[in-house]
N, C-alpha and C positions, 0 to 999 in steps of 0.2 A: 106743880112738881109731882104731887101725888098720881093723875092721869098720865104722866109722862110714864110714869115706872109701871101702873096698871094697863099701856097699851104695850110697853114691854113686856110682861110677864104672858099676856093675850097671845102675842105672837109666837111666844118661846112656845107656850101651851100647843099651839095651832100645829106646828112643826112638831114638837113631837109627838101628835095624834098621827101627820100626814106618815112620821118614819114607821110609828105600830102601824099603820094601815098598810102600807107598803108588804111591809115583813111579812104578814097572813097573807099575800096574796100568793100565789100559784107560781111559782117559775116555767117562763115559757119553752118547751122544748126546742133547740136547734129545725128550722127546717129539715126536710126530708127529704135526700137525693135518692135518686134512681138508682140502682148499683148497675156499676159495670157489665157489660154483656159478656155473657161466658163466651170464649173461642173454640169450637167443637172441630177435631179433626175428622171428617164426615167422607164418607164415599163419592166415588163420583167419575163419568165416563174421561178420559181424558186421550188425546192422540202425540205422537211418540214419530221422532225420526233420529235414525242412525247415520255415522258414518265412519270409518273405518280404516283398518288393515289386517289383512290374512298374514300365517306364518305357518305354511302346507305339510303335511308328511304323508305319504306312502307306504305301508308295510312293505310292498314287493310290487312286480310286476310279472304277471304268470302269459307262459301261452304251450299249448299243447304239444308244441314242434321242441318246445326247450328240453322236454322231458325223453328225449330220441337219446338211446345210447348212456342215460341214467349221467348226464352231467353235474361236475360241481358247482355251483352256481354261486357268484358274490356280487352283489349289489348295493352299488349307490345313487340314491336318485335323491332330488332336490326341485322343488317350485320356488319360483319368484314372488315376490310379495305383489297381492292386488288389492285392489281397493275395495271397500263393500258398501252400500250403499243402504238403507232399509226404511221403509215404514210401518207403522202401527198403529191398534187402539185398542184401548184397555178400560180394565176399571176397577179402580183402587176401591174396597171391599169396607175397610175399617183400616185404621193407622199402623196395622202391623203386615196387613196382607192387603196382596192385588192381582191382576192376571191380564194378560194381553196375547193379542195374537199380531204378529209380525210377519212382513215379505219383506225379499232381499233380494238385489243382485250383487252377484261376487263377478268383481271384473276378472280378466282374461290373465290366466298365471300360466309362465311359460316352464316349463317341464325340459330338464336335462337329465338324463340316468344312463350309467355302465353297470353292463355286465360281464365278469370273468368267468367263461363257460372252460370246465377242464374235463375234458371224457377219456375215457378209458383207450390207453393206448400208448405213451400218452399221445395228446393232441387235445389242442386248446381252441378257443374263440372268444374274441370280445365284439359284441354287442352295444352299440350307442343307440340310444334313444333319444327322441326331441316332438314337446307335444307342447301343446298349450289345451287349457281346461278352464271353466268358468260355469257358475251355477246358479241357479235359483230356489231358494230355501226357505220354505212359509212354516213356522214353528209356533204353537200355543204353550206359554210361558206361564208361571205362576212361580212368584217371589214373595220373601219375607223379610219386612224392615225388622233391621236390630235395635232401633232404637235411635235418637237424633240431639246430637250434641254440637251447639254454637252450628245450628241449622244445617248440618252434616250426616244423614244420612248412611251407613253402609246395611247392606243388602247381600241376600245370595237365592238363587234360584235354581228352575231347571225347566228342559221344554224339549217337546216330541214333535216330532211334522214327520215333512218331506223334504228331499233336497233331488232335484234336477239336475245331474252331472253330465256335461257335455266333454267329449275329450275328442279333440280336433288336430289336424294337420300330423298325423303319428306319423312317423317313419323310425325305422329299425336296420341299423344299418351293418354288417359285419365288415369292421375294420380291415382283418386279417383277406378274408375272399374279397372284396370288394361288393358283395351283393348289398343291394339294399329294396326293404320293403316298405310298403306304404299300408295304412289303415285307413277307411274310412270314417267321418266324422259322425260319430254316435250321440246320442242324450239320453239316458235312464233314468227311471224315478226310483230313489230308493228313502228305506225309513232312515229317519234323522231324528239325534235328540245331540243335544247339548246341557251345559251346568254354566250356572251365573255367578259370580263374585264384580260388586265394584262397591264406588261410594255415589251418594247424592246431594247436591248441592243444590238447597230451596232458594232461589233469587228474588222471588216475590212470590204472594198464594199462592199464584195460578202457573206461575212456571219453574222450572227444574230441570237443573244438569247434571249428567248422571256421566263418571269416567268408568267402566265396566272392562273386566277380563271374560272371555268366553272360552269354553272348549267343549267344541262341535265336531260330532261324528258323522259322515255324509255317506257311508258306506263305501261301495266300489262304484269304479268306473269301468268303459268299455271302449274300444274301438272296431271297426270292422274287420271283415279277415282284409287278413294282412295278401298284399299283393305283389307281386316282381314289379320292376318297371315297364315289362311287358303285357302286363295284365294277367298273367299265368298266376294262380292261386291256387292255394289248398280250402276246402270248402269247411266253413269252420272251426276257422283258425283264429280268432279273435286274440287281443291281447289283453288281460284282467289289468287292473290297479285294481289292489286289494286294501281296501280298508283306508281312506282318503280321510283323514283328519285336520283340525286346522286349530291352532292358538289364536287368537282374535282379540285386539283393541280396539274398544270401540268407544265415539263419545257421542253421547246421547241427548235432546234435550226432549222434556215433555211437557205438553198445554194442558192445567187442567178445563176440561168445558162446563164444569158442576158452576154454580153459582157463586159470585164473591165473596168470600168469607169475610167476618170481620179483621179489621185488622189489629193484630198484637203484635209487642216488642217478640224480637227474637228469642228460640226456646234458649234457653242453658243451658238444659239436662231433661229428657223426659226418656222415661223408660217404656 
């Protein structure tokens, strides 16, 4: 009985040495993970196509025979909507700024305008006009993101080039006489700038749709001198359109070609 109770207290003794040896020993730290990779919004080349519609205006239309006999002159002229077409390549800078140069063609807008000529006398004239126009415009753009919320994007820029105005098929017709004149089909290069406002929408890293407002200044246009149906002309008679402007929707999408960024959950808020 006595060994029974002295292998009992052995054991009890043994255990509680093993639980003080335990206690003094060192707690082992958690393994060590890697931490997550930062996602850097980083520069990078990237190519750009547009497509579109125009919404045209005219200041006036001048020509040097108007001004015979000091007339009053009232006018309305109007273009039809065309379609635009464009591409690009750019390169986004850092995540607030970027810069791209673009080519366009603006399809074929047809041109309707009156004029109510009254000179001195009295005695009047109306004048109808009928042209179609269409251009080509390579502009260097540079934009500034405001900032991107629930991957949303809006923006606003501005860009200078050139715009190519071609003004084709003119005739000039006096209602009242019956005369009508023709112009020849011209194309001029003149300086273009335009201003940018739209939003963008990130669909994945690498690509981006952007719905953009534009308002582009193309300068003037030209036609040839104007001719009888005879061929009888006056030498340097041209007909101006002064100051050709255009409202412009455009939806855009762009590739970036930089390297795959990591992936992260969508932003919520970054300023």
């Amino acid at each position: 009985m006595r060994s029974v109770k002295f292998l009992v207290a052995a054991g009890a003794a043994s255990m509680l040495s093993s639980v003080a040896f335990a206690a003094d020993m060192a707690i082992m730290p958690p393994p060590a993970y890697a931490p997550a990779p930062i996602v850097e919004d980083f520069g990078g080349w990237y190519l750009r196509g547009d497509i579109g519609f125009s919404n045209q205006r005219v200041e006036r239309l001048n020509n040097v025979l108007d001004t015979v006999g000091s007339p009053t002159s009232v006018q309305r002229n109007s273009f039809g909507t065309a379609g635009i077409f464009g591409l690009g390549v750019g390169y986004k800078v850092n995540n607030w700024f970027r810069a791209d140069v673009t080519g366009e063609y603006r399809g074929n807008s047809q041109f309707f305008g009156t004029d109510n000529l009254t000179y001195a006398g009295p005695s009047y004239g109306v004048n109808t006009y009928n042209a179609s126009k269409n251009e080509w415009v390579v502009l260097g753009n540079a934009y500034v993101d405001l900032g991107t919320w629930w991957c949303m994007t809006p923006f606003i820029g501005a860009g200078v080039g050139g715009a190519r105005v071609a003004i084709n098929n003119f005739t000039d017709t006096n209602t009242p006489a019956g005369g009508v004149a023709f112009g020849d089909s011209v194309a001029k290069w003149n300086l273009a700038w335009a201003v940018h406002a739209g939003v963008a929408y990130k669909v994945t890293p690498n690509f981006t749709v952007e719905l953009a407002y534009r308002y582009l200044d193309m300068g003037d246009g030209l036609t040839g001198d104007l001719r009888t149906f005879d061929g009888i002309n006056n030498v340097n008679n041209p007909t101006t359109f002064k100051s050709i402007t255009s409202h412009d929707l455009k939806l855009g999408v762009r590739w970036d070609l930089s390297s795959p960024p990591v992936y992260a959950p969508p932003l919520m808020r970054k300023g």
